[in-house]
NUGU-817275 format. One record per atom (N, C-alpha, C, O): residue in three letters; y, z negated, x. Coordinates in steps of 0.1 Angstrom, whole numbers, plus 5000, padded with zeros to 4 digits. Layout:
residues N
alaYZX ...
//
This chain:
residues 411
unk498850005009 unk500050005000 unk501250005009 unk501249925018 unk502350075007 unk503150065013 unk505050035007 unk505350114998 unk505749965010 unk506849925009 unk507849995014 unk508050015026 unk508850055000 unk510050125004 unk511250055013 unk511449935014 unk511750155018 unk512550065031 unk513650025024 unk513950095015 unk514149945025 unk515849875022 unk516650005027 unk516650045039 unk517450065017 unk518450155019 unk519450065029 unk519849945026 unk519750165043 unk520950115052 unk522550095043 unk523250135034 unk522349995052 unk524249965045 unk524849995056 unk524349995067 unk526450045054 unk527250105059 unk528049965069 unk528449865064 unk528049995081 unk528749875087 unk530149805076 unk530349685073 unk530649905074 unk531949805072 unk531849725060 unk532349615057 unk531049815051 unk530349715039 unk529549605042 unk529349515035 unk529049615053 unk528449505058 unk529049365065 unk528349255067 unk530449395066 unk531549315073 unk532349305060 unk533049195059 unk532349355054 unk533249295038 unk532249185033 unk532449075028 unk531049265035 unk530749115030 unk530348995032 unk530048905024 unk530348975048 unk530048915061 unk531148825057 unk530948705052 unk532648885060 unk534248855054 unk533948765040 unk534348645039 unk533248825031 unk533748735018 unk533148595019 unk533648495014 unk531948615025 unk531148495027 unk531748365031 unk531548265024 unk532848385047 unk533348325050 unk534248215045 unk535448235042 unk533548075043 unk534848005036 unk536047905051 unk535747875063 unk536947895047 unk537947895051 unk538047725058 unk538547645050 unk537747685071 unk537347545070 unk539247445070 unk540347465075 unk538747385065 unk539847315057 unk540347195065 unk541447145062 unk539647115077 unk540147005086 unk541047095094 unk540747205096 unk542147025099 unk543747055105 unk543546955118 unk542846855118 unk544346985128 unk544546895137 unk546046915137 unk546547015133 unk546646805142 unk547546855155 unk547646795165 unk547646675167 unk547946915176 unk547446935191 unk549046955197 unk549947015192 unk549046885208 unk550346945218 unk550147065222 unk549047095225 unk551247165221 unk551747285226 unk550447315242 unk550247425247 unk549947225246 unk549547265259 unk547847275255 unk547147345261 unk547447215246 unk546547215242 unk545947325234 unk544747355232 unk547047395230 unk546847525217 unk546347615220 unk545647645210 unk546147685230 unk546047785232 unk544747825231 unk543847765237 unk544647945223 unk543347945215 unk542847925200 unk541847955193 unk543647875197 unk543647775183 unk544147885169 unk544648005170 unk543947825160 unk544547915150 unk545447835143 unk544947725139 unk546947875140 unk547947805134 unk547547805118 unk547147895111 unk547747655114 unk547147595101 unk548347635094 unk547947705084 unk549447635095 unk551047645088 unk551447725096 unk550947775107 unk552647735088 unk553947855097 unk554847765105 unk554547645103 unk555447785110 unk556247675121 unk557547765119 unk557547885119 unk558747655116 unk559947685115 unk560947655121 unk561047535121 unk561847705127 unk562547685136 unk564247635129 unk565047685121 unk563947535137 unk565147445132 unk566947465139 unk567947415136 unk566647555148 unk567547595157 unk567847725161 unk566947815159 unk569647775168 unk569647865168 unk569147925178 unk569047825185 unk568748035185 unk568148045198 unk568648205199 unk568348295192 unk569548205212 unk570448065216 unk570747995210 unk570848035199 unk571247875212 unk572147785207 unk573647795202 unk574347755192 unk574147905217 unk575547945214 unk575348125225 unk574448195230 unk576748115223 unk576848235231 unk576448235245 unk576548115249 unk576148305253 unk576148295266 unk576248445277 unk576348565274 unk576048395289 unk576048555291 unk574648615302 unk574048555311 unk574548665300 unk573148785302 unk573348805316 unk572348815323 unk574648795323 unk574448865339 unk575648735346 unk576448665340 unk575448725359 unk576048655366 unk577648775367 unk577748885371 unk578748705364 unk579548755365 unk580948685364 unk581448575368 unk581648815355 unk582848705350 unk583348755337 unk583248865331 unk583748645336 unk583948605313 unk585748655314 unk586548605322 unk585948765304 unk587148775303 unk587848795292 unk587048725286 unk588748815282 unk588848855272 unk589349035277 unk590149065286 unk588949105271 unk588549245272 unk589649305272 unk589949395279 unk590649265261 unk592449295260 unk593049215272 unk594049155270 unk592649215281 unk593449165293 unk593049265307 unk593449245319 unk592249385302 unk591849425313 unk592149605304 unk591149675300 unk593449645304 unk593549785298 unk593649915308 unk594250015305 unk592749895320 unk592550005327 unk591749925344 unk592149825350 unk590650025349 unk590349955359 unk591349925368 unk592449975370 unk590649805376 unk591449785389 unk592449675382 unk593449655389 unk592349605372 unk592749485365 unk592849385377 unk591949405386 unk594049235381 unk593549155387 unk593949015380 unk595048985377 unk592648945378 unk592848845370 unk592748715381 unk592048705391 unk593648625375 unk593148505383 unk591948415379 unk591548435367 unk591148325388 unk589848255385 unk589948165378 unk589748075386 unk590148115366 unk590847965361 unk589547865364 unk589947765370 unk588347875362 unk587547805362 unk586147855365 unk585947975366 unk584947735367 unk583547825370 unk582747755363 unk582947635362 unk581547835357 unk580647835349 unk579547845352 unk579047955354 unk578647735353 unk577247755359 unk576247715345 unk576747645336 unk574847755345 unk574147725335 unk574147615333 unk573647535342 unk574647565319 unk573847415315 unk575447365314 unk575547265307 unk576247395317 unk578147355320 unk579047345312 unk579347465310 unk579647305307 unk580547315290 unk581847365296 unk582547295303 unk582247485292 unk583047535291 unk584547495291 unk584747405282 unk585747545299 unk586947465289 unk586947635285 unk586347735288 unk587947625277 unk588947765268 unk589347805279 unk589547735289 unk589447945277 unk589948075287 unk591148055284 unk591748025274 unk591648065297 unk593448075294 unk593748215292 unk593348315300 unk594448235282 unk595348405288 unk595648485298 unk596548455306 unk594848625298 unk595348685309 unk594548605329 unk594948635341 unk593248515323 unk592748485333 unk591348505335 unk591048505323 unk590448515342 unk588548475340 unk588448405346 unk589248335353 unk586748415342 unk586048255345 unk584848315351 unk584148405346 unk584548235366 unk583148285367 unk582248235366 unk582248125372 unk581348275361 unk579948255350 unk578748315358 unk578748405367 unk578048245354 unk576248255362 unk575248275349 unk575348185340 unk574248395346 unk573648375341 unk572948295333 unk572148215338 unk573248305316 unk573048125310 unk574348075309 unk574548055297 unk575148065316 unk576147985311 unk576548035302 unk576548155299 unk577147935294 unk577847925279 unk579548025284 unk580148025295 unk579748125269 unk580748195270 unk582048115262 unk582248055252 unk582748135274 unk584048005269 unk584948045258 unk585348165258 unk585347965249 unk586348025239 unk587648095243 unk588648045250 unk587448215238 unk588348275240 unk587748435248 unk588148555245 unk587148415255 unk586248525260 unk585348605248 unk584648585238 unk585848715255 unk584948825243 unk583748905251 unk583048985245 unk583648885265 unk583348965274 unk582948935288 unk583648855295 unk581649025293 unk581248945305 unk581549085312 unk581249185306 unk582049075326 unk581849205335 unk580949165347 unk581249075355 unk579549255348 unk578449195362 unk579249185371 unk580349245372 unk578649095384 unk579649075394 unk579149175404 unk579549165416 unk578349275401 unk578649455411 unk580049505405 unk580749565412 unk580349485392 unk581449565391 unk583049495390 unk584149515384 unk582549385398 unk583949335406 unk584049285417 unk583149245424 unk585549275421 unk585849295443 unk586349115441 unk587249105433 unk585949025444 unk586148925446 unk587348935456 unk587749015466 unk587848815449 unk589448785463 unk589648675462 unk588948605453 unk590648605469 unk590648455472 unk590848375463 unk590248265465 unk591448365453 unk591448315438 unk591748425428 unk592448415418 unk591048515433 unk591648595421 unk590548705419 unk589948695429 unk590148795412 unk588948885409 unk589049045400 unk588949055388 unk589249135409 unk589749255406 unk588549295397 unk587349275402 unk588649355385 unk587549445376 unk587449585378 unk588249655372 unk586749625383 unk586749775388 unk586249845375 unk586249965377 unk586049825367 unk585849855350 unk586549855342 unk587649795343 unk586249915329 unk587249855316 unk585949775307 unk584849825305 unk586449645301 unk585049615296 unk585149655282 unk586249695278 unk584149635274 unk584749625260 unk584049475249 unk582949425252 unk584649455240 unk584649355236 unk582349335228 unk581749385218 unk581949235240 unk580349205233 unk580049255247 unk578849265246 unk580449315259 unk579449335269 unk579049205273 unk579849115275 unk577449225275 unk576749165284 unk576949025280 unk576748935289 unk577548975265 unk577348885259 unk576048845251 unk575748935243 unk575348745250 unk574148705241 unk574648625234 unk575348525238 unk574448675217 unk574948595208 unk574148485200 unk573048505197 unk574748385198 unk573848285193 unk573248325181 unk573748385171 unk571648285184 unk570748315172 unk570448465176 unk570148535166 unk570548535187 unk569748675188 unk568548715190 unk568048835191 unk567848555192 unk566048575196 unk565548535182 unk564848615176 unk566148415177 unk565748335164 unk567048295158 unk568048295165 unk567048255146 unk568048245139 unk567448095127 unk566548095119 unk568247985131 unk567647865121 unk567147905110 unk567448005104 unk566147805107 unk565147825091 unk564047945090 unk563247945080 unk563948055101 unk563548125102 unk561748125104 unk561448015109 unk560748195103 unk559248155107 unk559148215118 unk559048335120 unk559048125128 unk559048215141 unk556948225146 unk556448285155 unk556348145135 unk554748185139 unk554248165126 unk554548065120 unk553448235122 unk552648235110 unk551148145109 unk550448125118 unk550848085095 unk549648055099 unk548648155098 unk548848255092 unk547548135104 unk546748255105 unk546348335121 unk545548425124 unk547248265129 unk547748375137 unk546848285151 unk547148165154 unk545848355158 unk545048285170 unk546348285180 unk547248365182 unk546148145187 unk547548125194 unk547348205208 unk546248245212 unk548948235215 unk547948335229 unk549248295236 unk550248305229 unk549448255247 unk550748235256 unk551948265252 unk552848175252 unk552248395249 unk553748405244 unk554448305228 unk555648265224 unk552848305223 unk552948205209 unk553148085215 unk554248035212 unk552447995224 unk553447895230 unk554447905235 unk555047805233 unk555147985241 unk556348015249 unk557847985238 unk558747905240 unk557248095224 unk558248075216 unk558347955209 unk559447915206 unk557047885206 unk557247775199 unk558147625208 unk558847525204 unk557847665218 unk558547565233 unk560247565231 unk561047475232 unk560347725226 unk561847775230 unk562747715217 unk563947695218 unk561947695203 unk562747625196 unk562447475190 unk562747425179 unk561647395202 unk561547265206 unk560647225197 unk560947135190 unk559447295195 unk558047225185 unk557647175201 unk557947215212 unk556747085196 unk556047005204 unk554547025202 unk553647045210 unk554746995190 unk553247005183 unk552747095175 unk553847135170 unk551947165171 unk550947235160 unk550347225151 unk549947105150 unk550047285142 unk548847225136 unk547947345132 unk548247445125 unk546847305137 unk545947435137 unk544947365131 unk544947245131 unk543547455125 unk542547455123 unk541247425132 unk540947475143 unk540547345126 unk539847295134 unk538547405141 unk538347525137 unk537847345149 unk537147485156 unk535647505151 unk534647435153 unk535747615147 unk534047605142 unk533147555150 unk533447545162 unk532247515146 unk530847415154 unk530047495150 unk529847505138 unk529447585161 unk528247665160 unk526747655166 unk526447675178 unk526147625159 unk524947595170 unk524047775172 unk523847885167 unk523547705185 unk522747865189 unk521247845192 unk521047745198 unk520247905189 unk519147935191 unk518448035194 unk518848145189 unk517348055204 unk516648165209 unk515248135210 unk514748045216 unk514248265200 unk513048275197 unk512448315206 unk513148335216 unk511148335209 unk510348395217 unk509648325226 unk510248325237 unk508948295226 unk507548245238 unk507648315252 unk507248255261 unk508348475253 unk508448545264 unk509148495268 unk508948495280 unk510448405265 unk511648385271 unk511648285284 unk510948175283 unk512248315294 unk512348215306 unk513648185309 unk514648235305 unk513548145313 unk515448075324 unk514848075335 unk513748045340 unk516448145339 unk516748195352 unk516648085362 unk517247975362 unk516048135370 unk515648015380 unk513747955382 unk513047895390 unk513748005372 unk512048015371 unk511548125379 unk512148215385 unk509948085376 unk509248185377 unk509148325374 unk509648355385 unk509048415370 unk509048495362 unk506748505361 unk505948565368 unk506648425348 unk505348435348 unk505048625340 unk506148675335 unk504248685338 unk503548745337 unk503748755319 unk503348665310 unk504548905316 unk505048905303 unk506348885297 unk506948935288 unk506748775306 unk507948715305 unk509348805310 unk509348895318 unk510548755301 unk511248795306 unk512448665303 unk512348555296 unk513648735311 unk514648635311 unk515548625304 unk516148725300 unk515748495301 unk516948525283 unk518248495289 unk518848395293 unk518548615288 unk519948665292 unk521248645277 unk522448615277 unk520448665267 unk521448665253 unk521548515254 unk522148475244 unk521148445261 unk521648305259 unk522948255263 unk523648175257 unk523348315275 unk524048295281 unk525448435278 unk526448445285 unk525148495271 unk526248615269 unk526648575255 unk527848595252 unk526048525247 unk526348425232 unk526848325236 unk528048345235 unk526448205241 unk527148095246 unk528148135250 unk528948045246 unk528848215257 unk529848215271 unk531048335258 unk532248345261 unk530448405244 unk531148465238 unk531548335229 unk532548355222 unk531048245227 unk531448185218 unk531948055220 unk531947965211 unk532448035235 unk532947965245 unk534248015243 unk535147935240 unk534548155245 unk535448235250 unk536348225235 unk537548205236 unk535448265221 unk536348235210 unk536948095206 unk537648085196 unk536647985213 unk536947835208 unk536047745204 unk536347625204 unk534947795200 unk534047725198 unk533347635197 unk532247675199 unk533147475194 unk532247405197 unk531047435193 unk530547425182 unk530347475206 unk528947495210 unk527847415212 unk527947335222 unk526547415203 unk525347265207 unk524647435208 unk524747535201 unk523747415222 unk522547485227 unk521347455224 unk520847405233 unk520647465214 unk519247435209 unk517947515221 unk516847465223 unk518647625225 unk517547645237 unk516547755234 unk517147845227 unk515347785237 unk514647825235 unk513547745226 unk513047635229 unk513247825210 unk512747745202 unk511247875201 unk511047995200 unk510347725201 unk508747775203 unk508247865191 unk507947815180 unk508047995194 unk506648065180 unk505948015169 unk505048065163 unk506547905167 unk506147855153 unk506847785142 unk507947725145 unk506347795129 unk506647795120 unk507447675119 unk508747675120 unk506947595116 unk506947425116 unk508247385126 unk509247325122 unk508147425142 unk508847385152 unk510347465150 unk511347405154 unk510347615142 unk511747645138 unk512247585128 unk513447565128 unk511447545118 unk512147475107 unk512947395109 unk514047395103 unk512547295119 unk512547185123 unk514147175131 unk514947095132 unk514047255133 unk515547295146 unk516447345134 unk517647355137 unk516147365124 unk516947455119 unk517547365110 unk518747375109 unk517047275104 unk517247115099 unk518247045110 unk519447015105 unk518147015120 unk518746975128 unk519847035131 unk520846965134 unk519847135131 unk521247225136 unk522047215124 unk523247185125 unk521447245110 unk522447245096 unk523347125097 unk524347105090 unk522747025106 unk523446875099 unk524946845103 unk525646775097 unk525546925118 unk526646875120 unk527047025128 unk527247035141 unk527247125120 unk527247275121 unk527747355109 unk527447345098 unk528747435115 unk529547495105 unk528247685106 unk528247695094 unk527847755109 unk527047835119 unk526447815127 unk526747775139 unk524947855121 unk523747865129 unk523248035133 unk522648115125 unk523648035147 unk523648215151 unk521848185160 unk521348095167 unk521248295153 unk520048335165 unk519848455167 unk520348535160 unk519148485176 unk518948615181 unk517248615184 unk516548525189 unk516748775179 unk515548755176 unk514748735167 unk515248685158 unk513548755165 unk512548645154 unk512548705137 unk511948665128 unk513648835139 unk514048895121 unk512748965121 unk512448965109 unk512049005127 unk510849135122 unk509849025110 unk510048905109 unk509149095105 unk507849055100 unk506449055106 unk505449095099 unk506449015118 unk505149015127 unk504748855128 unk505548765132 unk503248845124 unk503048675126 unk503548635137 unk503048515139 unk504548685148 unk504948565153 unk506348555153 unk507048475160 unk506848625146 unk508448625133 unk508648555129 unk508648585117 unk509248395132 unk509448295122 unk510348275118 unk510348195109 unk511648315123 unk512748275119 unk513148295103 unk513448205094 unk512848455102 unk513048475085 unk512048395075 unk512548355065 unk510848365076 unk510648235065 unk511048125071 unk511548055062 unk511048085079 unk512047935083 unk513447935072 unk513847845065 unk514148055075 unk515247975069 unk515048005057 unk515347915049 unk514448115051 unk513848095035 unk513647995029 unk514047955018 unk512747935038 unk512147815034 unk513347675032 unk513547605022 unk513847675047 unk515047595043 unk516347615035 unk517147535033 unk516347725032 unk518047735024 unk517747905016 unk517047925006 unk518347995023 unk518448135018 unk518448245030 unk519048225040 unk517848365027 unk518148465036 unk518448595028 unk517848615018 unk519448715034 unk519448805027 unk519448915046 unk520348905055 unk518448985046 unk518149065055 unk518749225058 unk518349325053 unk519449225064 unk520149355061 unk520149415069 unk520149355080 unk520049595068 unk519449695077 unk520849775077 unk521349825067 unk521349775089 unk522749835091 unk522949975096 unk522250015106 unk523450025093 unk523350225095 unk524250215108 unk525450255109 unk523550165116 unk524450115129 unk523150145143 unk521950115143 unk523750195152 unk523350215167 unk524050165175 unk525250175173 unk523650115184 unk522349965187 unk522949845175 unk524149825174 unk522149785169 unk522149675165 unk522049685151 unk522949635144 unk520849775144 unk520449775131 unk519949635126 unk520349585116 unk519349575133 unk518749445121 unk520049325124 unk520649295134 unk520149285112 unk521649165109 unk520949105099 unk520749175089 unk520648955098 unk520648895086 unk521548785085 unk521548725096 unk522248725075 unk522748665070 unk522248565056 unk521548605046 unk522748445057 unk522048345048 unk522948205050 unk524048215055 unk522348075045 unk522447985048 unk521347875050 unk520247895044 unk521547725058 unk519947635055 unk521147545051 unk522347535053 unk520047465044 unk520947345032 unk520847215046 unk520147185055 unk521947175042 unk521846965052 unk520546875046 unk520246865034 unk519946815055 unk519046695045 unk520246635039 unk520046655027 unk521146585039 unk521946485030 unk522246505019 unk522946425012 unk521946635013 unk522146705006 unk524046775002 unk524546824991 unk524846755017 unk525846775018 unk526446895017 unk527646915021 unk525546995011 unk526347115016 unk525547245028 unk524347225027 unk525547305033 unk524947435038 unk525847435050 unk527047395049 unk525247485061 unk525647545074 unk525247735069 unk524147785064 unk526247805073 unk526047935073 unk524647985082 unk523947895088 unk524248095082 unk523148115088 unk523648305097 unk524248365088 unk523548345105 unk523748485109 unk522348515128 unk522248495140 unk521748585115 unk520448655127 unk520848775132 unk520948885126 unk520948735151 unk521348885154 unk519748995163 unk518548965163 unk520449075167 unk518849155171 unk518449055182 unk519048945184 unk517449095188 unk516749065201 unk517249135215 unk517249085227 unk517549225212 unk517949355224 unk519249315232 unk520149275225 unk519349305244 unk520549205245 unk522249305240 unk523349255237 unk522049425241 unk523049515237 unk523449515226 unk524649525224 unk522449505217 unk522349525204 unk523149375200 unk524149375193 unk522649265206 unk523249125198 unk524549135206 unk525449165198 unk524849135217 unk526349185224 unk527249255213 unk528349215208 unk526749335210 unk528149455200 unk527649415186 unk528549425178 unk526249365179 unk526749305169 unk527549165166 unk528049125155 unk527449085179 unk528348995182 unk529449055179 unk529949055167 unk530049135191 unk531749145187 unk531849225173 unk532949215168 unk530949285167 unk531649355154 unk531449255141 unk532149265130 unk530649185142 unk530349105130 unk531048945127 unk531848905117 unk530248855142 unk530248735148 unk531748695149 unk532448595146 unk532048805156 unk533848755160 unk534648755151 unk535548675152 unk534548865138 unk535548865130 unk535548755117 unk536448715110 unk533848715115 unk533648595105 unk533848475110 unk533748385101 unk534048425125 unk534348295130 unk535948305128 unk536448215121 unk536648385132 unk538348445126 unk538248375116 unk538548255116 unk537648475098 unk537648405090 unk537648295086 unk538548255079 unk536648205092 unk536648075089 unk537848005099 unk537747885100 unk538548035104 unk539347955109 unk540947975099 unk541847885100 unk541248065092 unk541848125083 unk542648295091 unk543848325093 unk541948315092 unk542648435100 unk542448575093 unk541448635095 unk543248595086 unk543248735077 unk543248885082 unk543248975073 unk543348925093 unk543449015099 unk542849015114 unk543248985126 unk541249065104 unk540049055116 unk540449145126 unk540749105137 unk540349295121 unk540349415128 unk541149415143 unk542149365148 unk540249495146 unk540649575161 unk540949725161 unk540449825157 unk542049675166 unk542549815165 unk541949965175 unk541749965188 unk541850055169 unk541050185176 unk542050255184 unk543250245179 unk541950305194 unk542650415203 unk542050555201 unk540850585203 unk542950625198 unk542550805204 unk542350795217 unk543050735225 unk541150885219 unk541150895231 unk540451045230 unk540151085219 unk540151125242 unk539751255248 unk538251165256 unk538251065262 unk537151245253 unk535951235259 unk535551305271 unk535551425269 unk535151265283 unk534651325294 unk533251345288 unk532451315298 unk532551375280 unk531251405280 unk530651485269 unk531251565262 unk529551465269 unk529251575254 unk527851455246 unk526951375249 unk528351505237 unk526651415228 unk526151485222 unk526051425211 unk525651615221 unk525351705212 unk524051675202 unk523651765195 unk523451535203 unk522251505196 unk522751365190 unk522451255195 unk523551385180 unk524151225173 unk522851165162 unk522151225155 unk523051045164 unk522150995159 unk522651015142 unk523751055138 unk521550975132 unk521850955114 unk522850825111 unk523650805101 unk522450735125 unk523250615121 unk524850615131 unk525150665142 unk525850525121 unk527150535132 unk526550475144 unk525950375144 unk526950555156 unk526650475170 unk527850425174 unk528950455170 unk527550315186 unk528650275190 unk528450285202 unk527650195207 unk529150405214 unk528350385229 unk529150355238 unk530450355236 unk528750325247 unk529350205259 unk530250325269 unk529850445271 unk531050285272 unk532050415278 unk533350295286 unk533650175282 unk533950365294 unk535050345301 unk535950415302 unk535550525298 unk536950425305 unk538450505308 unk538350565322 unk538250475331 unk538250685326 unk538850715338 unk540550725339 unk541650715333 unk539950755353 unk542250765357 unk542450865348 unk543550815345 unk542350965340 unk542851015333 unk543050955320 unk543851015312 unk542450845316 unk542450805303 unk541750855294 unk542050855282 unk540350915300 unk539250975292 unk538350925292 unk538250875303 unk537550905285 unk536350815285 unk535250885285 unk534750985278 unk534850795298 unk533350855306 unk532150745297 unk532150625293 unk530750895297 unk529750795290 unk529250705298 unk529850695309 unk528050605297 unk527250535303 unk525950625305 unk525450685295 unk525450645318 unk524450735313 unk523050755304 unk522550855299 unk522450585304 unk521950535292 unk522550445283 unk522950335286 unk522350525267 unk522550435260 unk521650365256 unk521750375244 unk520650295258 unk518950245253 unk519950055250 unk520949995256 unk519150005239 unk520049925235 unk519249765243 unk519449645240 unk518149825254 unk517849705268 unk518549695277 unk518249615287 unk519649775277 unk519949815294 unk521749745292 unk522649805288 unk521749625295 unk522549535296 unk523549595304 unk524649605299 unk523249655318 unk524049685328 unk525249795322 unk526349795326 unk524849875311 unk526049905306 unk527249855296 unk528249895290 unk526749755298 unk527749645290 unk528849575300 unk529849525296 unk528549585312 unk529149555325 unk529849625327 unk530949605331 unk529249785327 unk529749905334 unk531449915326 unk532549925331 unk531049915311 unk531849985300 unk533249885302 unk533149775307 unk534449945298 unk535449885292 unk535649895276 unk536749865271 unk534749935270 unk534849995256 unk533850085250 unk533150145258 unk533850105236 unk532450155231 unk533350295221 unk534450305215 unk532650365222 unk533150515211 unk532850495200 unk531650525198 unk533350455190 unk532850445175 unk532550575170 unk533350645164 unk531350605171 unk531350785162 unk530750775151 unk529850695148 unk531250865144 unk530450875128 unk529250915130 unk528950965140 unk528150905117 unk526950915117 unk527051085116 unk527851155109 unk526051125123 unk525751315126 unk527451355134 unk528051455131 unk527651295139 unk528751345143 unk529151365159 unk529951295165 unk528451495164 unk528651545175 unk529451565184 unk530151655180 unk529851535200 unk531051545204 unk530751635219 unk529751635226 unk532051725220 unk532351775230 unk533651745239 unk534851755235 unk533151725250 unk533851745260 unk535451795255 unk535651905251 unk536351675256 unk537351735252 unk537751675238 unk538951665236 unk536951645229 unk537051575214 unk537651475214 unk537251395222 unk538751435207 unk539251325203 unk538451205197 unk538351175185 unk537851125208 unk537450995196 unk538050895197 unk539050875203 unk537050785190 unk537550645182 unk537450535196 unk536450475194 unk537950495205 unk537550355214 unk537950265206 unk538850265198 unk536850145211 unk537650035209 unk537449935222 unk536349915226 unk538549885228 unk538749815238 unk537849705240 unk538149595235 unk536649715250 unk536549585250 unk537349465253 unk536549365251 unk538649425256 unk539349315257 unk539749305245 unk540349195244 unk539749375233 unk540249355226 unk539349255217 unk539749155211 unk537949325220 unk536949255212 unk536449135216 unk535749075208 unk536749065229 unk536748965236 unk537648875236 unk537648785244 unk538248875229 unk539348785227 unk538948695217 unk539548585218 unk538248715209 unk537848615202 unk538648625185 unk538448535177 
//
């Protein structure tokens, strides 16, 4: 007797619904500014100040009022000097002031002239220019303007996001707390590095490229290890892992071969929905959840392939953008580049592929010369993968889809 196959689902329908699943985790911290980075903003942060504060001037020079200077070769006397941080007196008429980058523009000044385009003299400072009234002035409130949202919630924090929040004197944040994911790895073949390599075996390399991706997005990470070929002993882990776990990720163990346990394990414990993705490398994805003994509630559940390529890129296309979600981050996507192909694929697969490729100096992207979804080392090689459509053939010269791996690495 034989069993019809599960019609493939379309990646992105597969990420919408990956997306809806996600609920939104609801504990807040707040963290010092030095601590953020990384984090996802719980609220919007508003700025209570103008930035600048007041006027000031952009270039080391001298502060003049502009109707005092009606043709070059002007000579003004120096009334006073202005260094950053210095309060100003009022410009006298018909005199300047010299000013250092930052310093505040004194009342009365409409105008800065750089000090290349003036001849200094013993108290007095010739303008080899005519200026006009707003040069090389910064006007208060030209970065930010009070009451204004200078960071959204939603938004994964990244350096320049502390920078600005510094510049209008937040201290603190308040972000979303970090998913707690636990990880597990099936297989009896599996060894760690530093062993033997007995006979059959191989080395579990996805342990360490999962861990270190889900390090990299914020993470709190519990390593369950390598979990033994049986029924009873995955359950068992999988109970444990639900209890103080927002996501329980494995890799491996989806097939239906007696030594497959993962998919009746979590059957058994909670729910599984198995999904066959019209995707190259990394067709098998399941998704589910296992219930808490306390009867508290469910830890998410997400099964990636075995292949280490395959869990690698359904990591970044799946894994990364539903940990986003649950942190509240509305705007998963990565953005695609046009690019020109150094190569040809004239035998495209039925399903969308995604192949490992880099940029040359020209900005064209060279293939990997295998794509086989074991061969890890192109995952090293690549800076990025070609998103092509399913039957969709490419030559030399074709405009396709990249997507950057730094982009996808970021978490």
């Amino acid at each position: 007797m034989t069993t019809q196959a599960s019609p493939l689902i379309d990646p992105d329908i597969a990420l919408q619904r990956l997306l809806a699943a996600a609920r939104v985790l609801g504990e807040t911290h707040t963290v010092p500014l030095a601590a953020a980075l990384g984090r996802v903003l719980a609220q919007d942060v508003h700025s209570t100040i103008d930035v600048p504060p007041a006027d000031n001037t952009a270039m080391d020079g001298y502060a003049l009022r502009s109707a005092d200077v009606t043709a070059p070769g002007a000579r003004l006397p120096v009334s006073q000097r202005i260094p950053a941080g210095a309060m100003p007196q009022p410009l006298q008429a018909g005199t300047a002031a010299r000013i250092f980058t930052g310093g505040l523009i004194p009342p009365g000044a409409d105008a800065v002239v750089m000090q290349e385009q003036c001849s200094a003299e013993a108290d007095a400072v010739r303008i080899d220019v005519q200026p006009k009234a707003g040069d090389w002035v910064r006007r208060r409130g030209l970065d930010v303007q009070a009451g204004s949202v200078v960071l959204h919630a939603g938004q994964r924090l990244r350096p320049q996001d502390l920078g600005l929040a510094a510049s209008v004197g937040v201290a603190t944040l308040n972000v979303r707390r970090q998913p707690r994911v636990a990880i597990l790895f099936t297989g009896d073949e599996l060894a760690m590095p530093g062993e033997p390599l007995r006979p059959g075996a191989i080395y579990n390399s996805n342990r360490f490229v999962i861990q270190a991706l889900l390090q990299a997005a914020g993470c709190e990470v519990t390593d369950f290890g390598i979990v033994p070929d049986r029924l009873e002993a995955t359950r068992a882990v999988l109970r444990q892992a639900a209890q103080q776990h927002d996501l329980i990720l494995s890799t491996g163990g989806m097939s239906v071969g007696e030594e497959d346990h993962v998919k009746p394990a979590v059957q058994a414990e909670g729910a599984l929905d198995l999904w066959q993705i019209a995707m190259k490398p990394g067709k098998p994805l399941a998704y589910g959840h296992v219930r808490r003994g306390d009867g508290q509630g469910e830890a998410a559940f997400i099964g990636l392939p075995g292949n280490p390529v395959s869990s690698f890129i359904t990591y970044l296309l799946f894994v990364r953008p539903y940990l986003l979600a649950l942190q509240g981050v509305t705007d998963t996507a990565v953005q695609t580049l046009p690019v020109r192909a150094a190569f040809d694929w004239p035998r495209p697969d039925k399903r969308r592929e995604y192949l490992r490729v880099r940029l040359n100096a020209q900005g064209e992207a060279e293939l990997f010369p295998s794509q086989n979804s074991a061969v890890l080392t192109s995952t090293v090689w690549a800076d990025g993968l070609v998103d092509n459509p399913p039957q969709q053939a490419i030559a030399r010269g074709d405009v396709v889809r990249y997507l950057p791996l730094s982009s996808l690495l970021q978490g």
